[in-house]
C-alpha positions as CSV (number, residue, x, y, z in Angstrom):
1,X,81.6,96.1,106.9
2,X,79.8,96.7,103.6
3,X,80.6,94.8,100.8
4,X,80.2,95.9,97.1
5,X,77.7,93.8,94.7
6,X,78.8,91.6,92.1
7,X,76.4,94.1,89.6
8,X,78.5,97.0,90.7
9,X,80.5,98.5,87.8
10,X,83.6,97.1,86.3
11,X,87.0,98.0,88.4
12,X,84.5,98.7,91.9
13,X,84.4,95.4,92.7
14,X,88.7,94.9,93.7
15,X,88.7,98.2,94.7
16,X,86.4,98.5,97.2
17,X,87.5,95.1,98.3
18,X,90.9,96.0,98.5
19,X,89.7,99.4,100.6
20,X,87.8,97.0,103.2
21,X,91.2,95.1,103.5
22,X,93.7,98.0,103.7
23,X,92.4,101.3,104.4
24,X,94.4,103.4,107.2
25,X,92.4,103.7,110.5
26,X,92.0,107.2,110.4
27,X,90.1,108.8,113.1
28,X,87.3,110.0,110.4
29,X,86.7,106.6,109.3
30,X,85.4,105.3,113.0
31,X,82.3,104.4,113.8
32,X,82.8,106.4,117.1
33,X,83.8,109.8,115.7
34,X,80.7,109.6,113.6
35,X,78.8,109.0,116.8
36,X,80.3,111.7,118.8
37,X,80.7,114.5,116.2
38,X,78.4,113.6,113.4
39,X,78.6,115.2,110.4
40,X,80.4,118.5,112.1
41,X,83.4,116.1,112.4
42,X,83.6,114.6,109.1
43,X,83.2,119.0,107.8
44,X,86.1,120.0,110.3
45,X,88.4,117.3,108.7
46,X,87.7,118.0,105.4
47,X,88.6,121.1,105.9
48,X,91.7,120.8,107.7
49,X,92.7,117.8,105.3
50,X,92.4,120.5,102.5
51,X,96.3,120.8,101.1
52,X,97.5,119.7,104.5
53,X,98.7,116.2,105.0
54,X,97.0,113.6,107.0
55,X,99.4,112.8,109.9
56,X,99.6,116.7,110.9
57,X,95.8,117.2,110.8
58,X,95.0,114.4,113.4
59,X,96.4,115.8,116.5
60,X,94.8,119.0,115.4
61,X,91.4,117.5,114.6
62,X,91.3,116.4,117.5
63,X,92.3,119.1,119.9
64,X,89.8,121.3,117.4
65,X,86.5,118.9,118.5
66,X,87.4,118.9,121.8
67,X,87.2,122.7,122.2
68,X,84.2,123.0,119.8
69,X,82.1,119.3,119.6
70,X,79.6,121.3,117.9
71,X,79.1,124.1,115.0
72,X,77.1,126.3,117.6
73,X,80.3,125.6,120.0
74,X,82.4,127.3,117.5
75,X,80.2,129.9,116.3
76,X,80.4,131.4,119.7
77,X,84.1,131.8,119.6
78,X,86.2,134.7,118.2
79,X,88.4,134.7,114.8
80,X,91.3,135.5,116.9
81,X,90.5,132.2,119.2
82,X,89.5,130.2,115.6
83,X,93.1,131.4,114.3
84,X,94.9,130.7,117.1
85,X,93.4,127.1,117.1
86,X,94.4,126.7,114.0
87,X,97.9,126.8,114.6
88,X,100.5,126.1,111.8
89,X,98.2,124.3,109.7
90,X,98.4,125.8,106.5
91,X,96.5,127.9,104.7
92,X,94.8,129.5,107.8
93,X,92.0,131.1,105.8
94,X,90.5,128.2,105.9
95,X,90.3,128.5,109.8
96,X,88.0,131.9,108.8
97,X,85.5,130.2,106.8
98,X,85.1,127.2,109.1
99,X,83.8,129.7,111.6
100,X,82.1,131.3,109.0
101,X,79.9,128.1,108.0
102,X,79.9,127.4,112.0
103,X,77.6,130.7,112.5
104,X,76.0,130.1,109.2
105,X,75.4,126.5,110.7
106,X,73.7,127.3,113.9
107,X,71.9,130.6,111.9
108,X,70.2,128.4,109.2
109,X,70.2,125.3,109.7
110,X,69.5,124.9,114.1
111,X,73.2,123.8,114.2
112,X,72.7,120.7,112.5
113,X,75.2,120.7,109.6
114,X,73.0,120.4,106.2
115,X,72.5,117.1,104.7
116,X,71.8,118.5,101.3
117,X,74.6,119.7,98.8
118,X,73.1,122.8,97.6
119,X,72.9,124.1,101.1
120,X,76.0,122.6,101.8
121,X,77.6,124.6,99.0
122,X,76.1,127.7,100.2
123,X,77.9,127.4,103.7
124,X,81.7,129.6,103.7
125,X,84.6,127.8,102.4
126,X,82.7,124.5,100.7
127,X,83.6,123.6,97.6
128,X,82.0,120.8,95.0
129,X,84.3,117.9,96.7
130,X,83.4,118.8,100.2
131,X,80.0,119.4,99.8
132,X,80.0,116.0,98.9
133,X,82.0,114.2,100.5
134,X,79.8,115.7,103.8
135,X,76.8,114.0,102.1
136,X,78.2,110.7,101.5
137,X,80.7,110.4,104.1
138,X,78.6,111.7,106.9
139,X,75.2,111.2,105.8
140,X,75.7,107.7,103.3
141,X,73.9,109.6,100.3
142,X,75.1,108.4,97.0
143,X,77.7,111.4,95.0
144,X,81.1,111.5,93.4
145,X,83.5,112.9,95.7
146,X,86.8,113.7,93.7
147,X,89.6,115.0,95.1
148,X,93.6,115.4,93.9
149,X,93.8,111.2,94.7
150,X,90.6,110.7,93.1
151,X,91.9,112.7,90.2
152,X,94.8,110.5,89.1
153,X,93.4,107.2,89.9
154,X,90.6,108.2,87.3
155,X,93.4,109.9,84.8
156,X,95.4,106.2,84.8
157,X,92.9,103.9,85.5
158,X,90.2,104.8,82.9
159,X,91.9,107.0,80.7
160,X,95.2,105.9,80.5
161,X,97.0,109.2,81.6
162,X,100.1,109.8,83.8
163,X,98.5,112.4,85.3
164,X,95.1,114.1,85.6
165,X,94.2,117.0,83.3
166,X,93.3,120.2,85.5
167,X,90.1,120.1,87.7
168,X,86.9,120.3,86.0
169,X,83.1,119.2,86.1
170,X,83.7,116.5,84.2
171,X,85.6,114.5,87.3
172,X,82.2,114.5,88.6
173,X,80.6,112.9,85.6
174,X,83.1,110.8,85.1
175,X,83.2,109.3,88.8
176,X,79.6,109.2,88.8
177,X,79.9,106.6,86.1
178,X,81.7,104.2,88.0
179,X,80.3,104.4,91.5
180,X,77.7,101.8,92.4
181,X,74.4,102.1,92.3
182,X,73.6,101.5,96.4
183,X,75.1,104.3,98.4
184,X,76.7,102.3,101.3
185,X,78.4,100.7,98.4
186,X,79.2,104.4,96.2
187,X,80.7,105.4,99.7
188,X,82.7,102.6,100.0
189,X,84.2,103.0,96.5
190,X,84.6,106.8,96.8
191,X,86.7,106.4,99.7
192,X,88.5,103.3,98.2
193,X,89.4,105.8,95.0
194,X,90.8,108.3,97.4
195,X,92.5,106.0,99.7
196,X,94.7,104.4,96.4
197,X,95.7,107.3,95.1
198,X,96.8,108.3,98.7
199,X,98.9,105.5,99.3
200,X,99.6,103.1,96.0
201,X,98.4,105.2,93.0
202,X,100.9,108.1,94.2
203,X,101.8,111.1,91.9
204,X,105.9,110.3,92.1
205,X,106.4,106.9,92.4
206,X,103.1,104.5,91.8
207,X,103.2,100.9,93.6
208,X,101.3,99.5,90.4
209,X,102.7,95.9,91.4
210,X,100.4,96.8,94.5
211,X,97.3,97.9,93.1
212,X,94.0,96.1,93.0
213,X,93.4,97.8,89.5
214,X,96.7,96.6,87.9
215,X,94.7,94.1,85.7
216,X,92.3,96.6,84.3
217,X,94.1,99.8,84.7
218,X,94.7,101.8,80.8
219,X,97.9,103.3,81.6
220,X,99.6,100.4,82.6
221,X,97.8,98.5,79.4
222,X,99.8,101.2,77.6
223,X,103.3,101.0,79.2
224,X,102.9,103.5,81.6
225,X,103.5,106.0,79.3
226,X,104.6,109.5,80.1
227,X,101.7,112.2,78.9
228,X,102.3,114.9,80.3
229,X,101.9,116.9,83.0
230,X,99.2,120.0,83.0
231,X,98.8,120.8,86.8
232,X,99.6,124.0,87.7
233,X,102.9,124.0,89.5
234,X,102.9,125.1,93.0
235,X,105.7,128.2,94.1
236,X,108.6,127.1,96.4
237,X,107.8,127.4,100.2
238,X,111.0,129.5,101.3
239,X,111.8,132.5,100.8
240,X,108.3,132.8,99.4
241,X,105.3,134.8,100.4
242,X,103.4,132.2,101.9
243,X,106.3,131.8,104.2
244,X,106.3,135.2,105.3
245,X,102.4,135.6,105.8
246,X,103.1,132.2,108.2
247,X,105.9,134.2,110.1
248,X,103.9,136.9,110.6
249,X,100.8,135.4,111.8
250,X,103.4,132.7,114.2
251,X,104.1,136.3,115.6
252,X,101.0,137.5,116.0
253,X,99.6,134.1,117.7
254,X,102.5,134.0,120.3
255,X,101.9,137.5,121.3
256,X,98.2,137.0,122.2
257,X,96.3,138.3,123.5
258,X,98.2,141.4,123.2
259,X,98.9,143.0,120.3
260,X,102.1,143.5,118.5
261,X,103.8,146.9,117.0
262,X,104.2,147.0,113.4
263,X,107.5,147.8,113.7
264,X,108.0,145.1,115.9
265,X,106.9,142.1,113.5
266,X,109.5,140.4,111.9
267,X,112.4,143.2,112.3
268,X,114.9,140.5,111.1
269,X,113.2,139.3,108.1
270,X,115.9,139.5,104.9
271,X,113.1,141.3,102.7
272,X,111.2,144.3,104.5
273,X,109.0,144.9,101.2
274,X,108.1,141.3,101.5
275,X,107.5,141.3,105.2
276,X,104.9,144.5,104.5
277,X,103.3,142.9,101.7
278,X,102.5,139.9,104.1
279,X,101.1,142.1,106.8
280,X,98.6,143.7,104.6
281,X,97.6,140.4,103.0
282,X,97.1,139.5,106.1
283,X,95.1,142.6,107.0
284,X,93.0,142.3,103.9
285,X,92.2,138.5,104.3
286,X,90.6,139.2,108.1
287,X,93.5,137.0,110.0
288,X,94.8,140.1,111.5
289,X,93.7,143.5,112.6
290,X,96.0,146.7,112.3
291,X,94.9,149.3,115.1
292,X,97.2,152.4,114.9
293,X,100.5,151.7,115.3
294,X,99.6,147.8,116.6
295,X,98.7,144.5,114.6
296,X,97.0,141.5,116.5
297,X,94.8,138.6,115.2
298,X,91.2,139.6,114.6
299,X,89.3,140.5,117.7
């Protein structure tokens, strides 16, 4: 496996070693997923790895690619057969745009998925981190890929913070600072970055006696201070919304093919204002169709 240079910045160097020592086997991290997916693969698991944690994507990753291998495979499928795919993932607008940037994908670009990050960016659903972490993951290019783990192990490591400010360009600039200059190596570190916050550098309860940056790292130079905390705080799960758009679409995805009637969805739900308001969120985000008196996923 790669190893980083003695010239690579200050802090890459344990890191990335540490990385090469301890990282999860994760199916997106084989040589053999890369080989029989390409970069498709490493885009599907980016986006279901989007807010979702990592031990209920894999089974799902996996059933995903073996329907649809390829972006053209996918683009030829409905959104009802995309949501129903998607199951109880999370966030199943994300199962939209992922066919979205599959037609894009076999429109534009042949099927190949784009190695570039402008294009990349210009595909449904693709963001700034997975744009780039596409185009180093998938294709080796050297960019900073920062995401939520990436965040936190720049906020305490570097600037001596319990906890990262909100998101913002200068992540980017920041990360771009440290990685090194060969992009085997930047690859290497951006994953290592990722990978510690994941599972030593935690938001809750940081294993700093575990860390390969506990020599160098500012916030535990400084006590570990408490600084604050700026993140916007997510709503509680139940009895929210969110729950109830997830109840209704559960509905609509055990009733397919066939559609449901509207006054059929959720008849025992305690708030029927709520229930409403989560059927036409539904409507007006594309994951279901209303036709008449009948709802069912999109067609």
């Amino acid at each position: 496996m790669p190893q980083t240079s003695p010239s690579a910045p200050a802090g890459t160097l344990p890191l990335s070693e540490w990385y090469l020592d301890s990282a999860r086997d994760l199916p997106w991290r084989r040589p053999s997923f890369h080989a029989d997916y390409g970069a498709w693969g490493t885009l599907v698991s980016e986006f279901m790895l989007q807010q979702t944690p990592v031990t209920r994507v894999i089974p799902h990753l996996e059933a995903w690619l073996a329907r649809w291998p390829t972006p053209t495979a996918m683009a030829a499928a409905s959104p009802a057969e995309v949501v129903q795919q998607w199951a109880n993932l999370g966030y199943p607008r994300r199962a939209l745009w992922l066919h979205r940037a599959a037609i894009e994908v076999t429109e534009r670009h042949e099927g190949i998925v784009p190695r570039d990050v402008d294009a990349l960016l210009a595909l449904s659903g693709i963001g700034d981190y997975t744009a780039r972490a596409v185009a180093a993951f998938a294709y080796g290019d050297r960019h900073p890929v920062v995401d939520t783990n990436t965040r936190r192990v720049l906020a305490r490591a570097v600037q001596g913070k319990a906890q990262p400010a909100p998101p913002s360009r200068r992540d980017l600039v920041l990360m771009e600072s440290l990685l090194p200059e060969s992009d085997v190596e930047a690859a290497v570190f951006n994953a290592a970055a990722m990978e510690l916050g994941a599972t030593v550098c935690t938001s809750r309860a940081p294993r700093c006696e575990q860390c390969p940056l506990l020599a160098s790292c500012a916030w535990v130079a400084a006590g570990r201070p408490d600084t604050g905390d700026t993140r916007r705080r997510q709503a509680a799960f139940e009895g929210s919304d969110r729950q109830a758009r997830g109840a209704v679409l559960r509905a609509l995805r055990e009733s397919a093919p066939e559609p449901l009637p509207l006054a059929a969805v959720l008849i025992d739900w305690p708030d029927a204002r709520q229930r409403d308001r989560a059927i036409d969120s539904l409507i007006a985000d594309g994951l279901a169709e209303a036709d008449g008196e009948l709802i069912s996923l999109p067609r």
